[in-house]
Steps between C-alpha positions, in 0.01 A plus 500: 500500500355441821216228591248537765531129678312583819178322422707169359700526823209496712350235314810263568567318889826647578750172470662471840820387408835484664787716473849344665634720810700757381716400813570144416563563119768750628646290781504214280720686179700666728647177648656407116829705326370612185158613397346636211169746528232384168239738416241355281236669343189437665132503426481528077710145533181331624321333229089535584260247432285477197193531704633811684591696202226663423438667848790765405412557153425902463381651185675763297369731193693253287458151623408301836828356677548264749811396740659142444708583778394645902507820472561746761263629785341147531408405867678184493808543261760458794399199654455333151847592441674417782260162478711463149822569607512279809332204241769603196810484764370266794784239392747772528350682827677446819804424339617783255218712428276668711172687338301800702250602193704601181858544735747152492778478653724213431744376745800309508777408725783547252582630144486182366188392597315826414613438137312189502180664730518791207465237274187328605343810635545679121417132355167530714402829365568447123303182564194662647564818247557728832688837394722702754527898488887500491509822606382407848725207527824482727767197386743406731396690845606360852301422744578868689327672224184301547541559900563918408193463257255357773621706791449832291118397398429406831598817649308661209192321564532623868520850440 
């Protein structure tokens, strides 16, 4: 199914959010020994408000339907995100985890530790009911892969 959001979208002030520098989250997780990459899934984990339900309800031959959740195509669904994330992990930012939109990577300077970080990041999540696609989702990675990952989409985004 696809819906037509273009007049919604124009309807809405585009929310000027902040996303972190690519650069610092990378300089800042390479500096620690072991890292995990967390995808999470993004946009049908944010829960809309009552009022705002009823501007993406669509009608079918059987019944009229609505979204509890932001759907996709909305103007503003990536800021409101990344607005979440930063507010779900902000006692955990800086210090294990770092969030750029629905892409953590947590951060620790030894096995030990990252135990614990895995711990409190997974605790955060379950608490917030966050889900992770697992199948996007690298456990265990040094910091060289992150380094390898960054250099290779920055050379792709130059080409």
């Amino acid at each position: 199914m696809f819906f037509d959001y273009t007049d919604l979208n124009k309807a809405c002030p585009k929310d000027t959010y902040p996303l972190l520098n690519i650069d610092r989250l990378v300089s800042s997780a390479a500096e620690n020994c072991v890292l995990n990459f967390l995808d999470a899934y993004f946009y049908n984990q944010i829960p809309k408000a009552s009022t705002d339900i009823i501007k993406t309800a669509f009608i079918t031959e059987d019944a009229n339907y609505f979204y509890k959740v932001m759907p996709f195509d909305l103007k503003n669904t990536g800021a409101t995100y990344h607005r979440l994330m930063d507010k779900v992990f902000s006692h955990l930012m800086d210090r294990c985890v770092e969030v750029y939109v629905d892409d953590m990577v947590v951060k620790s300077p030894s096995y030990l530790q990252h135990s614990k970080d895995l711990v409190e990041v997974f605790t955060t999540l379950r608490k917030h009911n966050l889900r992770l696609n697992l199948e996007k989702c690298v456990f265990h990675a040094d910091s060289g892969k992150l380094l390898r990952l960054h250099a290779h989409t920055r050379n792709r985004s130059k080409s």
